[in-house]
C-alpha positions in Angstrom: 0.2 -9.2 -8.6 -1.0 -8.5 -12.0 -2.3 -12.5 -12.1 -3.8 -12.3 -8.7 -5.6 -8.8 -10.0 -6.8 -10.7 -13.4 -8.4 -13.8 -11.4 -10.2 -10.9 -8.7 -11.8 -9.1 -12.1 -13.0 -12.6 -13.6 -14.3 -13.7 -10.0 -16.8 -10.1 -10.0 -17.8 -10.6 -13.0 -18.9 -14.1 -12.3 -20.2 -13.1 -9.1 -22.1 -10.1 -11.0 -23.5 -12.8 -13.2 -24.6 -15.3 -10.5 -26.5 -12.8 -8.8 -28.2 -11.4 -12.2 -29.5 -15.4 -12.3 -30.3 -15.3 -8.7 -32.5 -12.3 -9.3 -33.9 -13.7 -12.0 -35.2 -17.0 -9.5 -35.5 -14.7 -7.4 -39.6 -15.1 -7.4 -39.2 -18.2 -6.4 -37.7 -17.7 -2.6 -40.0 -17.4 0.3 -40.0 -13.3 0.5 -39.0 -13.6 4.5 -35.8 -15.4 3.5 -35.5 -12.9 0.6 -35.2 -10.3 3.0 -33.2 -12.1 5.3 -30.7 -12.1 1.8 -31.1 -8.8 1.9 -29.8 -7.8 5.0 -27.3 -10.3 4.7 -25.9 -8.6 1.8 -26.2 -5.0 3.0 -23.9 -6.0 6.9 -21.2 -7.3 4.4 -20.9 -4.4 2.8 -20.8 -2.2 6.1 -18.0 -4.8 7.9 -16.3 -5.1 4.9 -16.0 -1.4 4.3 -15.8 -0.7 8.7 -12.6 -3.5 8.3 -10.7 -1.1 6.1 -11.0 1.6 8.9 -10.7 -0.5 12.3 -8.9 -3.4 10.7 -6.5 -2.6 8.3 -5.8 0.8 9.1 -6.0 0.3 13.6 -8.4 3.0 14.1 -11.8 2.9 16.2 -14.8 4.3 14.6 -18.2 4.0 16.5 -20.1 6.4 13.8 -20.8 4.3 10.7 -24.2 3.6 11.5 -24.0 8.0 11.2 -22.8 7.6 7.5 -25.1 4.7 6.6 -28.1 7.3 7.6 -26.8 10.3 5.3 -26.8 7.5 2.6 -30.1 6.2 3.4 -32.1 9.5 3.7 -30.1 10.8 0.8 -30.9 8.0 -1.6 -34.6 7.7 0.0 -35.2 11.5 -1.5 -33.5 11.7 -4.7 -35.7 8.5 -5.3 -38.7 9.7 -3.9 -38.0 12.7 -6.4 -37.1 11.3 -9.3 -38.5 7.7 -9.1 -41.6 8.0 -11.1 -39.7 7.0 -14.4 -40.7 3.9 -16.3 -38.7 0.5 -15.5 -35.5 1.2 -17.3 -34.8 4.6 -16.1 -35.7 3.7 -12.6 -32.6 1.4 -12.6 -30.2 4.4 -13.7 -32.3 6.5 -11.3 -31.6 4.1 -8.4 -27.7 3.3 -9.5 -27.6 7.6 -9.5 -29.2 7.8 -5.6 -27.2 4.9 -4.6 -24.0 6.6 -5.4 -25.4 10.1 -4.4 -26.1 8.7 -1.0 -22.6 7.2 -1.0 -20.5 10.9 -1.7 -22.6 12.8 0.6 -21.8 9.7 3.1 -17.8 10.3 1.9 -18.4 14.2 2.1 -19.7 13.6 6.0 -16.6 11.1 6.2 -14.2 13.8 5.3 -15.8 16.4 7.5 -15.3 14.6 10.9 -11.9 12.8 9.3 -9.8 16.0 9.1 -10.2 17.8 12.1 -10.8 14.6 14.6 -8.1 12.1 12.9 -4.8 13.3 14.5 -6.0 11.7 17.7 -6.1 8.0 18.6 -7.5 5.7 20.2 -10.3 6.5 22.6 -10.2 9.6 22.1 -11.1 9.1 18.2 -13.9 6.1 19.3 -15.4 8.9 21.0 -15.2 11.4 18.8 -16.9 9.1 16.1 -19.5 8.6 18.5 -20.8 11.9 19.1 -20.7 12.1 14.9 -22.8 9.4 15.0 -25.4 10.8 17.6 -25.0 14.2 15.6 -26.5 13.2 12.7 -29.3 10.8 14.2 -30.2 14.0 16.5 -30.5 16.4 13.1 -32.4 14.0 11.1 -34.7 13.8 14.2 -35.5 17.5 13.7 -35.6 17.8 10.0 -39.3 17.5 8.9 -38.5 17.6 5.7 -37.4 13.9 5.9 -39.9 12.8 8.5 -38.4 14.5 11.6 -38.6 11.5 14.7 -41.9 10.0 13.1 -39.4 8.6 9.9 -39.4 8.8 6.3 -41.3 6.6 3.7 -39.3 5.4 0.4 -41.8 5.1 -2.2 -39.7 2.0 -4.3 -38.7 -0.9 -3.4 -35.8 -1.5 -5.6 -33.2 -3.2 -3.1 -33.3 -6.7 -5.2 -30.4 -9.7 -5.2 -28.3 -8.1 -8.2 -28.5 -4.3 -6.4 -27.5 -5.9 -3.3 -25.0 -9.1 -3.0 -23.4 -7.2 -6.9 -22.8 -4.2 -4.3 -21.3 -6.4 -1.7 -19.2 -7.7 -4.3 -17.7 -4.8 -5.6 -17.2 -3.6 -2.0 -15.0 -6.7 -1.6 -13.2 -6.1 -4.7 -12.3 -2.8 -4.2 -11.7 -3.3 -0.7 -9.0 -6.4 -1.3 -7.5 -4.8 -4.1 -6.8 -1.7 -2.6 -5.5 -3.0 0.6 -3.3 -5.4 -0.9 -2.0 -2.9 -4.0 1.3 -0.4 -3.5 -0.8 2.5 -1.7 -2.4 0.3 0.3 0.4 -0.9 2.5 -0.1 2.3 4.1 -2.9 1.6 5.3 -0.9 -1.4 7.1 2.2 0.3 8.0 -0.4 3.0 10.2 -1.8 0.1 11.6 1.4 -1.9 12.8 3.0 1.2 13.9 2.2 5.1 13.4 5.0 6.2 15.0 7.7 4.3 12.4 5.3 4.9 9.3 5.5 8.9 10.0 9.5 8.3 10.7 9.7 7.0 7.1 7.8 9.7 5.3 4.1 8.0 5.4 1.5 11.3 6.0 -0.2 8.7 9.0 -3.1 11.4 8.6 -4.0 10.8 4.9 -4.2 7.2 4.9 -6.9 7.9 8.3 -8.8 10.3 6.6 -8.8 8.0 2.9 -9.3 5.2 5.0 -12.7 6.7 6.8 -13.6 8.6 3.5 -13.7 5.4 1.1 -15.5 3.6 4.6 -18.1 6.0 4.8 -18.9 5.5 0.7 -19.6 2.0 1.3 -21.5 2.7 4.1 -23.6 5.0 2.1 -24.5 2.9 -0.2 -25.3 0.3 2.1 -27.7 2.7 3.6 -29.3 3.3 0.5 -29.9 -0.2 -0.3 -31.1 -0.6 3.3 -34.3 2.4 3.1 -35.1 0.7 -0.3 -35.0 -2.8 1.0 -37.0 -1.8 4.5 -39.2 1.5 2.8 -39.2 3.0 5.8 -36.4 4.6 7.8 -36.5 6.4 11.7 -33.5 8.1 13.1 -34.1 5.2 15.9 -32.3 2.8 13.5 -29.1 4.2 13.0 -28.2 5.0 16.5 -25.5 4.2 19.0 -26.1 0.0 18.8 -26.1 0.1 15.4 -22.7 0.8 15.0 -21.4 -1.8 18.1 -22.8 -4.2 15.7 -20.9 -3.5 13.1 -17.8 -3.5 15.1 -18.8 -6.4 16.1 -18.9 -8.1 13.2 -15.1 -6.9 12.2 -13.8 -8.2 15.7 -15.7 -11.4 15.3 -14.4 -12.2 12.0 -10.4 -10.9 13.3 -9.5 -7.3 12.5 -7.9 -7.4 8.9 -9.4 -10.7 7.9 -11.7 -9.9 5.0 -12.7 -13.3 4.4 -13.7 -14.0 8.2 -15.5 -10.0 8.6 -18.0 -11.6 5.5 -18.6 -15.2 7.8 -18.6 -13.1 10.6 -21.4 -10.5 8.9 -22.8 -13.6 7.8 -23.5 -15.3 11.1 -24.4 -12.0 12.8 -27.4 -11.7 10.5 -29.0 -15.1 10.4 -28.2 -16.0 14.5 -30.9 -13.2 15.7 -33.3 -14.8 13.1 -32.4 -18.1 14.4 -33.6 -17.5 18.2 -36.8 -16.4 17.3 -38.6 -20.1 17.6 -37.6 -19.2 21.3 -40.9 -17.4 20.8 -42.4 -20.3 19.0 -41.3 -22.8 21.9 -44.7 -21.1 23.8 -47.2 -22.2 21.0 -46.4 -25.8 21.7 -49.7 -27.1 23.0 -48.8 -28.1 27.1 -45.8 -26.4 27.5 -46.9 -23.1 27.9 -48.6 -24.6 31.3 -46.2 -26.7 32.2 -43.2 -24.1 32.1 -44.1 -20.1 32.3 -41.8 -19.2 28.9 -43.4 -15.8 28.1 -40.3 -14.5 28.9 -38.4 -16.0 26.1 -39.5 -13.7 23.2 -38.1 -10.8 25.1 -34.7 -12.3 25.8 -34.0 -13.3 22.3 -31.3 -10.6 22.5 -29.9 -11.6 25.5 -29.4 -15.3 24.6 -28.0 -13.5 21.5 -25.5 -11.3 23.6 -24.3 -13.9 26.2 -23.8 -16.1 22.8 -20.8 -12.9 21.8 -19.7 -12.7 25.1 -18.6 -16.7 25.0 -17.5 -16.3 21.7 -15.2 -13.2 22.9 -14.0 -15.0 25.6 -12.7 -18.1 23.7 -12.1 -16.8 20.2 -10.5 -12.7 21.6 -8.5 -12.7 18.0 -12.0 -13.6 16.3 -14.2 -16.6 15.3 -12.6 -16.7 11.7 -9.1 -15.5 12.4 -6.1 -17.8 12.1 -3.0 -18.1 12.2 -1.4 -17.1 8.7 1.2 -19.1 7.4 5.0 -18.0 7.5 6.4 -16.7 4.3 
């Protein structure tokens, strides 16, 4: 264990490094694919963080789109605050909202974990969801954030270190935890409740630890998202938001780390890759020969009945496999 823990440290830091190089290149990338990066970067750390909940632990959460926009507007006004600092301090002043945006997102984690965690199920998917809707509903009336018209983050700061160095500490802390001594409670919940409480395992801590350290992520995600987009509505973390996420987790098989990040992964860049569907109408002819307006606006739907196979062939998940026997 010790070994395996050593090799995880050195593989941050030389992921930490890689993307301090990559930002440094980073000039150089066509800024659409930049983005693209970007968002890349920011779904892995939500499925990574969402597998922890639905995956290792066997709960079913539809409200972490709810804690991604507590850390979003959070970190969009601390640096909308405090942000007119010169180019050193902005970086402690965006590491500071970041992580600010992440405990308010663990404080909102805790608040629906304790009271709503001792059910199961359905009845906890739900439950999540209404948290979810909660918060998109108050941040709709707020004005002091924008209300329904959406808030404006003065800095773009989301850059390749902030972002892919994020979604490898995520990972880091993630795998270590899971596979250290505490975390095989988050495994013994999953494979059975019932036996884990018979052995003295409190089932409702490891829930609530397990949504707490979920929502963190998530908050941090969300910050990196408003400074990456500079512009943030209610609309965007609603109801869909989250089936995407759990999407991804189920795609890649619940528990599989490694197939969550492929699956967050080919999630991102498969929307992005239906959109010369919309190009297909510029060829010159065809757009008289066949009537293909219609094809912009059923990008989704290509992109939906492309899940729905993959569902139906792959239930236990694209990147799940059968793990060898001890």
């Amino acid at each position: 264990m010790n070994l395996n823990l050593r090799h995880a440290k050195t593989g941050l830091l030389g992921a930490l490094a890689l993307c301090f190089l990559v930002t440094l290149f980073s000039k150089f990338i066509n800024p659409y694919w930049l983005y693209i990066l970007y968002d890349i970067g920011i779904n892995i750390i939500l499925a990574v963080s969402l597998n922890l909940i639905n995956g290792y632990t066997g709960q079913f959460s539809l409200g972490h789109a709810g804690f991604m926009a507590v850390g979003a507007y959070t970190a969009g006004v601390i640096t909308n605050q405090f942000g007119q600092l010169n180019a050193f301090a902005s970086g402690g002043v965006f590491l500071g909202a970041l992580l600010a945006g992440g405990l308010m997102a663990a404080v909102a984690g805790l608040l629906v974990g304790i009271p709503t965690l001792r059910l199961k199920g359905d009845y906890l998917a739900i439950v999540t969801l209404g948290f979810g809707e909660i918060i998109r509903v108050i941040l709709q009336n707020v004005d002091s954030v924008g209300g329904a018209r959406g808030y404006s983050v003065m800095h773009g700061w989301t850059n390749f270190f902030w972002t892919f160095g994020l979604a490898a500490v995520t990972v880091y802390v993630i795998a270590s935890l899971v596979n250290s001594t505490y975390g095989r409670g988050f495994i013994a919940v999953h494979d059975d409740e019932i036996a884990a409480e018979a052995m003295g395992i409190n089932t409702t801590k490891y829930k609530v630890s397990a949504f707490v350290i979920g929502a963190f992520f998530a908050g941090i995600a969300g910050g990196l998202y408003a400074h990456s987009k500079q512009y943030i509505t209610p609309g965007g973390f609603g109801f869909m938001q989250s089936i995407a996420f759990v999407v991804m987790v189920i795609l890649g098989g619940m528990g599989n780390t490694v197939g969550v990040i492929l699956a967050a992964i080919l999630l991102t860049l498969l929307p992005e890759g239906l959109r010369f569907l919309a190009g297909v109408q510029q060829i010159p002819g065809v757009a008289k020969m066949y009537p293909l307006s219609w094809v912009g606006d059923t990008r989704m739907i290509i992109y939906s009945l492309l899940l729905i196979v993959l569902m139906l062939t792959r239930p236990q998940g694209l990147f799940a496999f059968k793990k060898r026997q001890r």
